[in-house]
Backbone and ligand atoms as CSV (ligand in chain L), in Angstrom:
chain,resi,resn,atom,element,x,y,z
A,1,UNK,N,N,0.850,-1.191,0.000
A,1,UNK,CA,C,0.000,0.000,0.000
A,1,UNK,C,C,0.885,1.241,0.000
A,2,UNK,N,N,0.267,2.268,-0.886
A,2,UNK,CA,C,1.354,3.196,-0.900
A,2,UNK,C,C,0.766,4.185,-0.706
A,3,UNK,N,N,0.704,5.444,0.575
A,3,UNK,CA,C,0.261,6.355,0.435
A,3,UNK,C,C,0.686,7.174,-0.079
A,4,UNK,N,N,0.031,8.097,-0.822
A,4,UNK,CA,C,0.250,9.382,-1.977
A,4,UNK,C,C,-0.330,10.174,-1.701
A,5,UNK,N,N,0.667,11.239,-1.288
A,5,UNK,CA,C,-0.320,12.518,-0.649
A,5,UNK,C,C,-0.362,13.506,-2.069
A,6,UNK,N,N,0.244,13.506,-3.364
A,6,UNK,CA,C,-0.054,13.997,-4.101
A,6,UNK,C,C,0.596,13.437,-5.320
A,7,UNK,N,N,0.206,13.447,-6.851
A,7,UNK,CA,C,0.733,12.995,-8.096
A,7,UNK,C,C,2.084,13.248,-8.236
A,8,UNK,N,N,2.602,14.610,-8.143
A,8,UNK,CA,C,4.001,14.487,-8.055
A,8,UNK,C,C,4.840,13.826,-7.712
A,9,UNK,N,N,4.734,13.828,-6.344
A,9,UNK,CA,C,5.447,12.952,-5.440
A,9,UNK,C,C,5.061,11.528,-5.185
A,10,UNK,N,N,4.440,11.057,-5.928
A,10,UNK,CA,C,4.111,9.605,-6.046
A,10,UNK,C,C,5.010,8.814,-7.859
A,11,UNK,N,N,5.211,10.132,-8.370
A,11,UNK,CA,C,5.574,9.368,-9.710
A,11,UNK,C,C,6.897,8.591,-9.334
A,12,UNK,N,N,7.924,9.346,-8.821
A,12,UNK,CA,C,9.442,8.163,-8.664
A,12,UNK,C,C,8.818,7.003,-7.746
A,13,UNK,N,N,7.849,7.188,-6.454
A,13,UNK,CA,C,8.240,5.787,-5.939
A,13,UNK,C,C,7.244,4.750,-6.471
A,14,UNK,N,N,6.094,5.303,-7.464
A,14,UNK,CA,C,5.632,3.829,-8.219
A,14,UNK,C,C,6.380,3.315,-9.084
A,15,UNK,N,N,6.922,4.855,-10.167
A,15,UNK,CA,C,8.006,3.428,-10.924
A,15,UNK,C,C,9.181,3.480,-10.596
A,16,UNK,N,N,10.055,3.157,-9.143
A,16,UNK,CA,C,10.655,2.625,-8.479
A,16,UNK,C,C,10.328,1.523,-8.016
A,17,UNK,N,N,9.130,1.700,-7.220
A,17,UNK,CA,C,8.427,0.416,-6.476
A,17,UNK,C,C,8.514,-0.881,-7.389
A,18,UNK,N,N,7.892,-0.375,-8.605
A,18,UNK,CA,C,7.304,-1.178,-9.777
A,18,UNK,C,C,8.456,-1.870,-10.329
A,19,UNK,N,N,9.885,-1.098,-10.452
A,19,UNK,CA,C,11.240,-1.570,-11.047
A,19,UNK,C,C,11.557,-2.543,-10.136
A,20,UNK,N,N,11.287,-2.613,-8.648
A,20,UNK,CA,C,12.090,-3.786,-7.923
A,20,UNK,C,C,10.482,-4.721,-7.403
A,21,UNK,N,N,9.640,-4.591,-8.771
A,21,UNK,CA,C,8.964,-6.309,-8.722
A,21,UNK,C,C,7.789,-5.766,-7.608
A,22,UNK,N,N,7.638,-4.609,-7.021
A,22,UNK,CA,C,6.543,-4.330,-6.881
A,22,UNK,C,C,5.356,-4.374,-7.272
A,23,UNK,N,N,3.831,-4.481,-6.531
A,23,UNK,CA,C,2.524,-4.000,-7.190
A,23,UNK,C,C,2.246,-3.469,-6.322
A,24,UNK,N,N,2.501,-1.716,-6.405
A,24,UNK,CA,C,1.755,-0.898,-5.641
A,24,UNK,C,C,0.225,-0.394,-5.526
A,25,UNK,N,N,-0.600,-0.210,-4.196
A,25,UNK,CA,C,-1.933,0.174,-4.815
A,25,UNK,C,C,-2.206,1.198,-3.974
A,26,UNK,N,N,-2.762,2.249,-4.657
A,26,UNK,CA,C,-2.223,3.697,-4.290
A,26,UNK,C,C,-3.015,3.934,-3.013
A,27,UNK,N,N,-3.251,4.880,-2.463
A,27,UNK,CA,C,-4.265,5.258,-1.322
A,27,UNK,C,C,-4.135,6.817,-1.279
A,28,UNK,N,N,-5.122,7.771,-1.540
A,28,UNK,CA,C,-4.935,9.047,-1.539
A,28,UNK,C,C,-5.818,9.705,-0.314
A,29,UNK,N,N,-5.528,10.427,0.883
A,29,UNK,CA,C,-6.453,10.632,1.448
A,29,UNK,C,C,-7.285,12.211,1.215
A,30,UNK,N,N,-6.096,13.550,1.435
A,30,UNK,CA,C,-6.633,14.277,0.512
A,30,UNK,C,C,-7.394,15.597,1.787
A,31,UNK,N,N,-8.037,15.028,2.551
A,31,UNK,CA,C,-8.936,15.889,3.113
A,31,UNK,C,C,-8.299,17.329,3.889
A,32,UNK,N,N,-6.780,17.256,4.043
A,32,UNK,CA,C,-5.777,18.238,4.734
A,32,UNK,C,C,-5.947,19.479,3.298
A,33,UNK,N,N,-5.878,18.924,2.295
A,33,UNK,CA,C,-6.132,19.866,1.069
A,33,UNK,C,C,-7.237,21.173,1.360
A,34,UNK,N,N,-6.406,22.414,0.868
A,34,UNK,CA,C,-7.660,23.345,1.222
A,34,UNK,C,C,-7.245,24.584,-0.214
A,35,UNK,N,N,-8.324,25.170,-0.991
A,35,UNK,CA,C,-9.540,24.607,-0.998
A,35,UNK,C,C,-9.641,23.371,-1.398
A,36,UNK,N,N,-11.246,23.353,-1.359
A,36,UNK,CA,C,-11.768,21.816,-2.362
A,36,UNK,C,C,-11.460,21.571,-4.076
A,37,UNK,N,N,-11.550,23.434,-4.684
A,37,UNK,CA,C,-10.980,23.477,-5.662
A,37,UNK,C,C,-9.813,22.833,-6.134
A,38,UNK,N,N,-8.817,23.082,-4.913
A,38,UNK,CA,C,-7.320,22.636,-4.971
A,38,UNK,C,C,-7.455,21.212,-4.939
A,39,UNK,N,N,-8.029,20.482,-3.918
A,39,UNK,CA,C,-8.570,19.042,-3.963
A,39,UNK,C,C,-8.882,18.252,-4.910
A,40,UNK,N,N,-9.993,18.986,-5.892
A,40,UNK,CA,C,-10.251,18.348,-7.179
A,40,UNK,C,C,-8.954,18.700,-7.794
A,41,UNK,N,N,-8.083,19.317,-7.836
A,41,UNK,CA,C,-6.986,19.165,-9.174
A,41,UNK,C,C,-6.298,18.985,-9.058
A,42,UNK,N,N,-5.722,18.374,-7.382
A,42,UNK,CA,C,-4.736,17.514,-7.105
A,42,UNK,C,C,-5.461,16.233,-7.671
A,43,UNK,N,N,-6.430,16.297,-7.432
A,43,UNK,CA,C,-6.993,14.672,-7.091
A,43,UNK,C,C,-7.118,13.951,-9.011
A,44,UNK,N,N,-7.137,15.320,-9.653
A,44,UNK,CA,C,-7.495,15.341,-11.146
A,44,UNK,C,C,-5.960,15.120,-11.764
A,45,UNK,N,N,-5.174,15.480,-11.198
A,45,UNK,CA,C,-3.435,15.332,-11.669
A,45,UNK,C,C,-3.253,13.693,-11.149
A,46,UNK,N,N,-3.934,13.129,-9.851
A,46,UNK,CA,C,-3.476,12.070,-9.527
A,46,UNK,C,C,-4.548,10.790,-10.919
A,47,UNK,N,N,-5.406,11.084,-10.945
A,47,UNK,CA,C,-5.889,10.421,-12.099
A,47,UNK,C,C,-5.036,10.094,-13.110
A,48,UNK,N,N,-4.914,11.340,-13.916
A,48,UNK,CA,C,-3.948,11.303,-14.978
A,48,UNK,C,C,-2.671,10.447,-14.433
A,49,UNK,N,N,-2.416,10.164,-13.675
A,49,UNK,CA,C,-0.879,9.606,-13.418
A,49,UNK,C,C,-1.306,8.403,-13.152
A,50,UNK,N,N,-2.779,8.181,-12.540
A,50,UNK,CA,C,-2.819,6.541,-12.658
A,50,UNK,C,C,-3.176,6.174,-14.190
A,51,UNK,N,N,-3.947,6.994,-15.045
A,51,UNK,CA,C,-3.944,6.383,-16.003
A,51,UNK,C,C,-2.532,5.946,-16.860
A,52,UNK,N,N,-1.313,6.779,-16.563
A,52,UNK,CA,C,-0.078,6.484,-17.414
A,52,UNK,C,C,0.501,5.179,-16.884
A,53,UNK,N,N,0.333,5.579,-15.503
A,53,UNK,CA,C,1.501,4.339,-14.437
A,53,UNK,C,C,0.494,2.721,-14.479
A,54,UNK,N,N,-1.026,2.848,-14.956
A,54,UNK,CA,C,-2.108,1.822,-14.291
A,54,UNK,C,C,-1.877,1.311,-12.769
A,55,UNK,N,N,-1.981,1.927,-12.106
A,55,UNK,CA,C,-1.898,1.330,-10.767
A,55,UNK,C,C,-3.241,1.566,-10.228
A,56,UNK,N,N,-3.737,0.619,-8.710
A,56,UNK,CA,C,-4.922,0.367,-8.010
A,56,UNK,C,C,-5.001,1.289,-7.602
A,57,UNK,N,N,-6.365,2.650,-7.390
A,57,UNK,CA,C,-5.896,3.768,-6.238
A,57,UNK,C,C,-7.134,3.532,-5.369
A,58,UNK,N,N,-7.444,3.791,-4.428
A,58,UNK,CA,C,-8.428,4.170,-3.033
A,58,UNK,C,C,-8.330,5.141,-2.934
A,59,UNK,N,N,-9.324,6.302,-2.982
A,59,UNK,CA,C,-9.303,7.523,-2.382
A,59,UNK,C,C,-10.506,7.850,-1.782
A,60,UNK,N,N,-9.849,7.972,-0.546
A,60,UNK,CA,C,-11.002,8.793,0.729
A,60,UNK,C,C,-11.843,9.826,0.518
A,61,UNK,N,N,-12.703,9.898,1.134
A,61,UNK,CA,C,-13.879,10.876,0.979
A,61,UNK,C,C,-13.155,12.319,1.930
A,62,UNK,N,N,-13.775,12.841,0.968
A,62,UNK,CA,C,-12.898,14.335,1.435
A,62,UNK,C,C,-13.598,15.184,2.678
A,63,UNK,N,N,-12.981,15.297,3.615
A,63,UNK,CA,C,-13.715,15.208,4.789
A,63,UNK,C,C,-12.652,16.464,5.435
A,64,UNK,N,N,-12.708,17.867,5.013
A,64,UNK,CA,C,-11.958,18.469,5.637
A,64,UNK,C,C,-12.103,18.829,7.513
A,65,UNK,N,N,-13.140,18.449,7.886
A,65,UNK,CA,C,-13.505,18.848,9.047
A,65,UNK,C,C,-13.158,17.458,10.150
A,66,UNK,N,N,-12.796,16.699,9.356
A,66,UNK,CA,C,-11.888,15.769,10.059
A,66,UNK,C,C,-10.385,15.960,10.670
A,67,UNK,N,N,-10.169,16.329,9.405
A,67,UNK,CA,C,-8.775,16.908,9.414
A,67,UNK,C,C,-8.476,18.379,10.065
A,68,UNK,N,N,-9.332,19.255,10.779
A,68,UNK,CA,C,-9.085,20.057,11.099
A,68,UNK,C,C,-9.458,19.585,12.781
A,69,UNK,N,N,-10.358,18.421,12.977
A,69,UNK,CA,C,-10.269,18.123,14.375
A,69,UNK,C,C,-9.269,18.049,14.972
A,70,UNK,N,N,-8.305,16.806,13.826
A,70,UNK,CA,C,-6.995,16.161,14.213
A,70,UNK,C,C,-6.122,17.829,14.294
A,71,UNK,N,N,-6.093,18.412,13.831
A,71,UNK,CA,C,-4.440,19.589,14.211
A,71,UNK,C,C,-4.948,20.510,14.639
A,72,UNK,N,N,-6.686,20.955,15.220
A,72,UNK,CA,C,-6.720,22.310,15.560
A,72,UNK,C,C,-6.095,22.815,16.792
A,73,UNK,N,N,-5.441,22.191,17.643
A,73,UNK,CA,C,-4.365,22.246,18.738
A,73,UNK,C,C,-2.688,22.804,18.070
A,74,UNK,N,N,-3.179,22.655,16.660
A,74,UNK,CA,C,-1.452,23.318,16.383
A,74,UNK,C,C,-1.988,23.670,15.366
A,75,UNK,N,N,-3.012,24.790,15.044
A,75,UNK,CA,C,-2.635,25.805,14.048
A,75,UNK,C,C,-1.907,26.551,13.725
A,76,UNK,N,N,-1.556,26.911,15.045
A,76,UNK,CA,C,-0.170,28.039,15.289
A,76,UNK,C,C,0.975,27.989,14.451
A,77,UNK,N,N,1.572,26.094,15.020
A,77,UNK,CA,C,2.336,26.152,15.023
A,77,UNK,C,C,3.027,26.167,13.413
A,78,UNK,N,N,4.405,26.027,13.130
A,78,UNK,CA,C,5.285,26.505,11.894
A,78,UNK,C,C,5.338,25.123,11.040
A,79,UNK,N,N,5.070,25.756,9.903
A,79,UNK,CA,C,5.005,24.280,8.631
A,79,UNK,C,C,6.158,23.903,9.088
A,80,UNK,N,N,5.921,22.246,9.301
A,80,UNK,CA,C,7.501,21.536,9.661
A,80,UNK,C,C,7.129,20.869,11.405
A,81,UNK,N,N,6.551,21.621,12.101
A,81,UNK,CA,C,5.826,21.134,13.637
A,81,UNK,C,C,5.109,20.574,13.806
A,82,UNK,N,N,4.184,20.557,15.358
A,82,UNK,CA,C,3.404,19.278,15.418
A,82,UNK,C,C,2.308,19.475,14.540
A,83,UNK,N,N,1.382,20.439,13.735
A,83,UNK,CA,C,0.600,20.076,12.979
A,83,UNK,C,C,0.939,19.279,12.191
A,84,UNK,N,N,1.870,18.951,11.420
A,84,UNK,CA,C,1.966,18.367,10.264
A,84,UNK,C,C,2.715,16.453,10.767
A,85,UNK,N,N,2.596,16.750,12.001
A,85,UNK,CA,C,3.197,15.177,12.632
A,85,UNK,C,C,1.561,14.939,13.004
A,86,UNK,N,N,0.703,15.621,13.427
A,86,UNK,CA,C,-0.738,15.042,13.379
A,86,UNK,C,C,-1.196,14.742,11.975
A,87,UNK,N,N,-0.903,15.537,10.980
A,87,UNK,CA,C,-1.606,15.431,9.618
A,87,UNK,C,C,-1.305,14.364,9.250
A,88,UNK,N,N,0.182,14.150,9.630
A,88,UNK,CA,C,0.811,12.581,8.475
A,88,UNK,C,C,0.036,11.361,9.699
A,89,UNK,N,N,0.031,11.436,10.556
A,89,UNK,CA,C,-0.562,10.554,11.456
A,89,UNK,C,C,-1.517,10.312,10.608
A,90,UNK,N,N,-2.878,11.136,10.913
A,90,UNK,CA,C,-4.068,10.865,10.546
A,90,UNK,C,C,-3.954,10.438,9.139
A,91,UNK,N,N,-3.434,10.771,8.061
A,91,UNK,CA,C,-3.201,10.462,6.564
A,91,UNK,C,C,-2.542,9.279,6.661
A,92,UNK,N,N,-1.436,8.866,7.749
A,92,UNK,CA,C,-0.947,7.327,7.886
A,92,UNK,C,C,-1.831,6.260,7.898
A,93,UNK,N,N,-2.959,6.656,9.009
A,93,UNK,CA,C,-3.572,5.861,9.885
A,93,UNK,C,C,-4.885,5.632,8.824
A,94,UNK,N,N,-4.768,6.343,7.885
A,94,UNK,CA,C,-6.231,5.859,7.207
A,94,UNK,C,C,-5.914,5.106,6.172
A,95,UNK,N,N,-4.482,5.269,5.456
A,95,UNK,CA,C,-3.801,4.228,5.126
A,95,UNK,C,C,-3.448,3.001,4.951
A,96,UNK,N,N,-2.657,2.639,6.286
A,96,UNK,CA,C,-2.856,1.681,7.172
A,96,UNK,C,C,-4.252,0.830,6.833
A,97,UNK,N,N,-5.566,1.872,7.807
A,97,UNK,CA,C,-6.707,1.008,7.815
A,97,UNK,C,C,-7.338,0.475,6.364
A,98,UNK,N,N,-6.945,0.764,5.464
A,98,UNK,CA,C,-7.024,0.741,4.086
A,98,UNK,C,C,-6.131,-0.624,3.660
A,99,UNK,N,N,-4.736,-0.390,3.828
A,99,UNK,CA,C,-4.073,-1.535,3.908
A,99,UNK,C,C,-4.966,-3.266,4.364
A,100,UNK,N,N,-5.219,-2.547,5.316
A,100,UNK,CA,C,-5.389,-3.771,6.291
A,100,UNK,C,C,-7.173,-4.761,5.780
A,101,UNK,N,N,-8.130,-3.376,5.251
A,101,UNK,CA,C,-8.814,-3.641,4.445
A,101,UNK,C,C,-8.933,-4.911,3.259
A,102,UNK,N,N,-8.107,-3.797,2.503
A,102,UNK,CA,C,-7.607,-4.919,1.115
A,102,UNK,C,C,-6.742,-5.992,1.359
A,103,UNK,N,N,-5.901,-6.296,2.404
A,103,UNK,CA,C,-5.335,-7.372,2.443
A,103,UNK,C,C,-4.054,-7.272,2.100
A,104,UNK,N,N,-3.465,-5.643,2.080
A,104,UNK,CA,C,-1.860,-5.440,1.814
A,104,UNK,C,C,-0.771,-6.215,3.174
A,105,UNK,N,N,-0.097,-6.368,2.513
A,105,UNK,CA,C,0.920,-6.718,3.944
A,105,UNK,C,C,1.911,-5.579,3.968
A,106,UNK,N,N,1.733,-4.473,3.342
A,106,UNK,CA,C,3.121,-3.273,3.392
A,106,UNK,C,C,2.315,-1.793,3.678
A,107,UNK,N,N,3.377,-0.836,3.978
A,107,UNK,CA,C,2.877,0.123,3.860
A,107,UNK,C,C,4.256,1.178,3.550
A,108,UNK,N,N,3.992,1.988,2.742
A,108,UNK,CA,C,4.861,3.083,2.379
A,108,UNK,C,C,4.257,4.147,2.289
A,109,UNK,N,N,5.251,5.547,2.071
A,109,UNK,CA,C,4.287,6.900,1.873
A,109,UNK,C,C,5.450,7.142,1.015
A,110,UNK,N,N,4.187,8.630,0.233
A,110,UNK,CA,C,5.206,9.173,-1.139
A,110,UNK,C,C,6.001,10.434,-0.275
A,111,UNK,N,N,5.651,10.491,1.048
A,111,UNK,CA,C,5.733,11.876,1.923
A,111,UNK,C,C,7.531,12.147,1.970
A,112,UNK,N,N,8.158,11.313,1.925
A,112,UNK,CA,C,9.710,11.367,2.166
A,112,UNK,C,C,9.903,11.974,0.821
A,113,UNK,N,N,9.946,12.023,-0.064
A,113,UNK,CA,C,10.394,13.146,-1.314
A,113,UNK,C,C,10.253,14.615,-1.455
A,114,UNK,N,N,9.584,14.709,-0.520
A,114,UNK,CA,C,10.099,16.140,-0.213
A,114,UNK,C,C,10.988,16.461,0.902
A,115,UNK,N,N,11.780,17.654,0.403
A,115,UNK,CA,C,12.861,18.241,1.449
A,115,UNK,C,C,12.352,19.004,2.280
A,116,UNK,N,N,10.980,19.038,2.026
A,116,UNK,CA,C,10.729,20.241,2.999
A,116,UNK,C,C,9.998,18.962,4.185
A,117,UNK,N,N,9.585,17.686,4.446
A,117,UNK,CA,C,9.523,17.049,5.394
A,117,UNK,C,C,10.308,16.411,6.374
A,118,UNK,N,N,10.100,15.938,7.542
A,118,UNK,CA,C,10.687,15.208,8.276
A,118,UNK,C,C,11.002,13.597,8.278
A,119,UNK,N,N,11.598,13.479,7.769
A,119,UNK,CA,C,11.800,12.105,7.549
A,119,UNK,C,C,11.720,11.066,8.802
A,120,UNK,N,N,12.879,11.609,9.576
A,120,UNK,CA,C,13.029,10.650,11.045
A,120,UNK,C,C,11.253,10.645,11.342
A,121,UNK,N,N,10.617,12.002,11.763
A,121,UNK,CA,C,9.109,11.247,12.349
A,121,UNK,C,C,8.382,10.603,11.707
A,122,UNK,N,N,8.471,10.869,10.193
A,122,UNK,CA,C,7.509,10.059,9.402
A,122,UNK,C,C,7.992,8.497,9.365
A,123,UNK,N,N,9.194,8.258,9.274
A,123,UNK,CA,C,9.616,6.938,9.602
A,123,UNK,C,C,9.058,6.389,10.831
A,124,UNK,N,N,9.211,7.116,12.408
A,124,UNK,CA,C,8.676,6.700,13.334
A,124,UNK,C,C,7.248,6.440,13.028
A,125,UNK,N,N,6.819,7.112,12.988
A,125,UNK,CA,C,5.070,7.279,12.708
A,125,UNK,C,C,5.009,6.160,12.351
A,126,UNK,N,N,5.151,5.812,10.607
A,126,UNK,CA,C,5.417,4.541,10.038
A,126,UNK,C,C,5.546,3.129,10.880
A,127,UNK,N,N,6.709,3.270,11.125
A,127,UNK,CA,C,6.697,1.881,12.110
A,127,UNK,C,C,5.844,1.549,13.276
A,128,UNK,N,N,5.721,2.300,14.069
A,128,UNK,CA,C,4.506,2.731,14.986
A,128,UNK,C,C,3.372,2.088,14.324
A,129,UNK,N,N,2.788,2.857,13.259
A,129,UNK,CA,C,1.290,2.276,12.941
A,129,UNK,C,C,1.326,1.160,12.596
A,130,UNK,N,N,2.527,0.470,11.607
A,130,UNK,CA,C,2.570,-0.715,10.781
A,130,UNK,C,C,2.690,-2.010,12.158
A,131,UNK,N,N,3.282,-1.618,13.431
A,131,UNK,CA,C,3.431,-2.852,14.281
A,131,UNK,C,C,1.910,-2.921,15.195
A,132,UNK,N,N,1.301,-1.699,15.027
A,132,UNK,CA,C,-0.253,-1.806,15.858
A,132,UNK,C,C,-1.086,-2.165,14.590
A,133,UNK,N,N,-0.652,-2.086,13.110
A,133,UNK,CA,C,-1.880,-2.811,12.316
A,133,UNK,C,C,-1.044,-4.025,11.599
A,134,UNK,N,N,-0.574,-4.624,12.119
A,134,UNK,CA,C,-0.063,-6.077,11.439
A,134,UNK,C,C,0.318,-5.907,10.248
A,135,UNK,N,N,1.397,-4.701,9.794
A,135,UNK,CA,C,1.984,-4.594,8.742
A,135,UNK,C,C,3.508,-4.637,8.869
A,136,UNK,N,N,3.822,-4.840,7.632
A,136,UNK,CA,C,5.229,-4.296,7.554
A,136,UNK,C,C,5.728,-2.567,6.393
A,137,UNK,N,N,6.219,-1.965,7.672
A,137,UNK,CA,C,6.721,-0.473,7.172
A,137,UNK,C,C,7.887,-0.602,6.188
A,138,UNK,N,N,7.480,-0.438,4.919
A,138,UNK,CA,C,8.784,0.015,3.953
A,138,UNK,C,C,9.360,1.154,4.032
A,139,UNK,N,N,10.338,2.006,4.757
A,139,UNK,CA,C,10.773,2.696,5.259
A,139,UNK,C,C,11.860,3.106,3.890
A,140,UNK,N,N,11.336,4.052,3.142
A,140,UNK,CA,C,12.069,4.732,2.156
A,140,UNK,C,C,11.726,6.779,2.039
A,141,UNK,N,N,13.509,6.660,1.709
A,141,UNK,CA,C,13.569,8.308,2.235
A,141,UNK,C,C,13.719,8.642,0.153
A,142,UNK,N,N,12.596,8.608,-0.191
A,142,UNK,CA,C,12.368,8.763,-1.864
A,142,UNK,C,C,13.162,9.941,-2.272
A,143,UNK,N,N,14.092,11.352,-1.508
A,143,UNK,CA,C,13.888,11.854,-2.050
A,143,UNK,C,C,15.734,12.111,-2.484
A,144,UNK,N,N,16.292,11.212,-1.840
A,144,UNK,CA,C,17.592,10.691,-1.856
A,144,UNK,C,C,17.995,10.364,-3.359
A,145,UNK,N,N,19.216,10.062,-3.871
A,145,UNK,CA,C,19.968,10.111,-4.906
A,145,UNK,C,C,18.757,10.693,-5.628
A,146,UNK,N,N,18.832,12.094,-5.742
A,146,UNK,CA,C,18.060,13.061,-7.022
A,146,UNK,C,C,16.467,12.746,-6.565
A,147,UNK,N,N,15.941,12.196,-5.786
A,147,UNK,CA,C,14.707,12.139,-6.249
A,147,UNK,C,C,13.966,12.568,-6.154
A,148,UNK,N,N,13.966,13.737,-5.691
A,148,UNK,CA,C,13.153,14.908,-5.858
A,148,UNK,C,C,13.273,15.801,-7.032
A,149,UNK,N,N,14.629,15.997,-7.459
A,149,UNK,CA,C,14.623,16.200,-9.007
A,149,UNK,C,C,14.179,15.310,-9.931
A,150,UNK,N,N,14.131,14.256,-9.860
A,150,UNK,CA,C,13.838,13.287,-10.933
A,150,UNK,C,C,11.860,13.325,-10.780
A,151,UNK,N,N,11.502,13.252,-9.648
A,151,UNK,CA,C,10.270,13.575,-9.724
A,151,UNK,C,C,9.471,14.689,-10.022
A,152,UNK,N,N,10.651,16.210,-10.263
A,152,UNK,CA,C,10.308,17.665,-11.005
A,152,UNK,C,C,10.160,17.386,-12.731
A,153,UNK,N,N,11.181,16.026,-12.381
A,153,UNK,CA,C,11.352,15.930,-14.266
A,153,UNK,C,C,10.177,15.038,-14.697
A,154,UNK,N,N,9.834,14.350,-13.989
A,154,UNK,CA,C,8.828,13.305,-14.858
A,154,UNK,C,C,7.334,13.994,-14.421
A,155,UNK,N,N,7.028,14.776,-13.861
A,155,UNK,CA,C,5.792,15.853,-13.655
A,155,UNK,C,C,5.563,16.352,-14.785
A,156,UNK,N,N,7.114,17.311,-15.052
A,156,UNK,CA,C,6.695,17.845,-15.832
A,156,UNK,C,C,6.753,17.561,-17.455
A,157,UNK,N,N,7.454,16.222,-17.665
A,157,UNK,CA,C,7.674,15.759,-18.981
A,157,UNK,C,C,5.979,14.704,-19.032
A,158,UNK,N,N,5.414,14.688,-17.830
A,158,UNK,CA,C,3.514,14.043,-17.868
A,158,UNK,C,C,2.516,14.781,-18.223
A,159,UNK,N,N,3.357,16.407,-17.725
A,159,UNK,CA,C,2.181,17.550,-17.776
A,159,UNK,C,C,1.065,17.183,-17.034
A,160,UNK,N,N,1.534,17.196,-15.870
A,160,UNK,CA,C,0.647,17.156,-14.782
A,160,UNK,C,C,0.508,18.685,-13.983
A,161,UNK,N,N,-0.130,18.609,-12.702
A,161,UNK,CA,C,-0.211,19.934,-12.742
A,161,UNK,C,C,0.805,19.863,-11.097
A,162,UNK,N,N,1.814,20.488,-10.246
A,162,UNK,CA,C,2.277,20.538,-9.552
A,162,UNK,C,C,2.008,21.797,-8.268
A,163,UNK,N,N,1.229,21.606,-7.198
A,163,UNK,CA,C,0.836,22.864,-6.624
A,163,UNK,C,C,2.278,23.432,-6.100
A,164,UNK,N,N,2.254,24.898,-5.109
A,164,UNK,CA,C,3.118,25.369,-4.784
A,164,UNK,C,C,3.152,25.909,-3.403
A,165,UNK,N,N,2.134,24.637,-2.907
A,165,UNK,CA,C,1.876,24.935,-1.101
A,165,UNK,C,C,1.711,23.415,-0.795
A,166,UNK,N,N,2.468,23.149,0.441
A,166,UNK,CA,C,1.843,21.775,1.075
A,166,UNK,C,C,0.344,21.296,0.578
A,167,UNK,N,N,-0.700,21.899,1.502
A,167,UNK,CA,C,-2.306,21.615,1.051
A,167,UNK,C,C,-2.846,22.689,1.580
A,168,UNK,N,N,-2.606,22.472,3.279
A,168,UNK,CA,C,-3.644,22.889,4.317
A,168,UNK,C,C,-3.714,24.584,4.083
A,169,UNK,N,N,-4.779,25.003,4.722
A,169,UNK,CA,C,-4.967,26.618,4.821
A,169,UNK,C,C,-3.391,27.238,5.511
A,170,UNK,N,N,-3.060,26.704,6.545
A,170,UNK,CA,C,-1.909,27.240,6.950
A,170,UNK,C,C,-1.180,27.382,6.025
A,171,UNK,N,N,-0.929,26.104,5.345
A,171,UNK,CA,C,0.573,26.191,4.473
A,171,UNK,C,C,0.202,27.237,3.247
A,172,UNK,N,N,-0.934,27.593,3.042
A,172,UNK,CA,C,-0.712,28.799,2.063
A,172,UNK,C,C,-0.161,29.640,2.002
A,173,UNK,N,N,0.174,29.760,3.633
A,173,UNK,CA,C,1.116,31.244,4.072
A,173,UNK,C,C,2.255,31.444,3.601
A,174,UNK,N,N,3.027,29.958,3.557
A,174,UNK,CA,C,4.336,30.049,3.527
A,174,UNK,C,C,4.547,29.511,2.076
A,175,UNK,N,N,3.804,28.674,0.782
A,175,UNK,CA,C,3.948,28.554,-0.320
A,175,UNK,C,C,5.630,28.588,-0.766
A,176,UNK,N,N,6.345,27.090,-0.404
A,176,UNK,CA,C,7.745,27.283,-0.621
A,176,UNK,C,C,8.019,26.117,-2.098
A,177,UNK,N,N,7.236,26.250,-3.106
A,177,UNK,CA,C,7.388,26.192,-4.394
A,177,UNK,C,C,7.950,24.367,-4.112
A,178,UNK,N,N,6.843,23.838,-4.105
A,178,UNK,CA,C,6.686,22.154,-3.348
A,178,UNK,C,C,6.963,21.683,-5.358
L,1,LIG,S1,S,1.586,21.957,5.998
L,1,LIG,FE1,FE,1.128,20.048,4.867
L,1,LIG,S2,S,1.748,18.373,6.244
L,1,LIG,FE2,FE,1.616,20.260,7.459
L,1,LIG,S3,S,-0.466,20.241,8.288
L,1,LIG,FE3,FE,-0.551,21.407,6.397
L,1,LIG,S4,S,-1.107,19.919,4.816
L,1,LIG,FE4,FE,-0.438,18.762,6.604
């Protein structure tokens, strides 16, 4: 199971995944996205990329008022803090329950390809959820040898569309060209 918090950053690790004998099946959750506008055309870029790559996707019902339960204790705080260690939680954890659904035995996220995340917690997080839902955590930091460049290049050689803010209302503030 692979969570994909957006098309971009999902293109290197499916066809990575896919190169070492993988069958990834996507899981998008989505609801941290603000607006809904923005939602549909992330969610409309992630289409297009399953139609090139064909991979399985699940995507959650867009439920922003979920997602604002989980972090309204750290609105405050600075893209990079505990809001965004609740966001990947909750986006882990529905994952996960998704995983566990269909009958995956893995779990990965596309979230490590960016530089602007935390890797060490999202790894923790990761392992954490995968040993309380009877998985095993594939623990990959995607954005290592180039791959965050290599995933600027195959975006834009898909013509997909790439936003230029995390999702959430907060991160609009700071828009650091994702
Ligand atoms: S900045 Fe990104 S990771 Fe952090 S809370 Fe907002 S949507 Fe989630």
């Amino acid at each position: 199971m692979l969570h994909i918090c957006c098309a971009p950053d999902a293109t290197v690790p499916l066809v990575d995944l896919k190169a070492e004998g993988w069958k990834p099946h996507g899981f998008f959750y989505g609801s941290n996205i603000h607006p809904e506008a923005e939602y549909r055309r992330r969610l409309d870029a992630l289409m297009r990329l399953r139609e090139k790559e064909f991979f399985p996707l699940r995507v959650s019902s867009y439920e922003p008022e979920e997602w604002f339960s989980a972090v309204e204790s750290f609105l405050d705080e600075p893209e990079g803090g505990e809001r965004c260690i609740a966001c990947f939680s909750l986006q882990l954890t529905a994952a996960a329950r998704c995983a566990v659904e269909l009958g995956c035995s893995c779990l990965c996220t596309t979230l490590t390809i960016s530089p602007h995340k935390d890797v060490r917690r999202i790894d923790s997080l990761g392992q954490a959820l995968c040993l309380s839902y009877g998985l095993k955590w594939l623990g990959r930091v995607w954005r290592k040898n180039d791959g965050f460049l290599r995933s600027l290049k195959m975006t834009e050689a898909l013509g997909l569309y790439r936003q230029n803010y995390c999702g959430c209302a907060c991160s609009m503030r700071t828009e650091k060209g994702r």
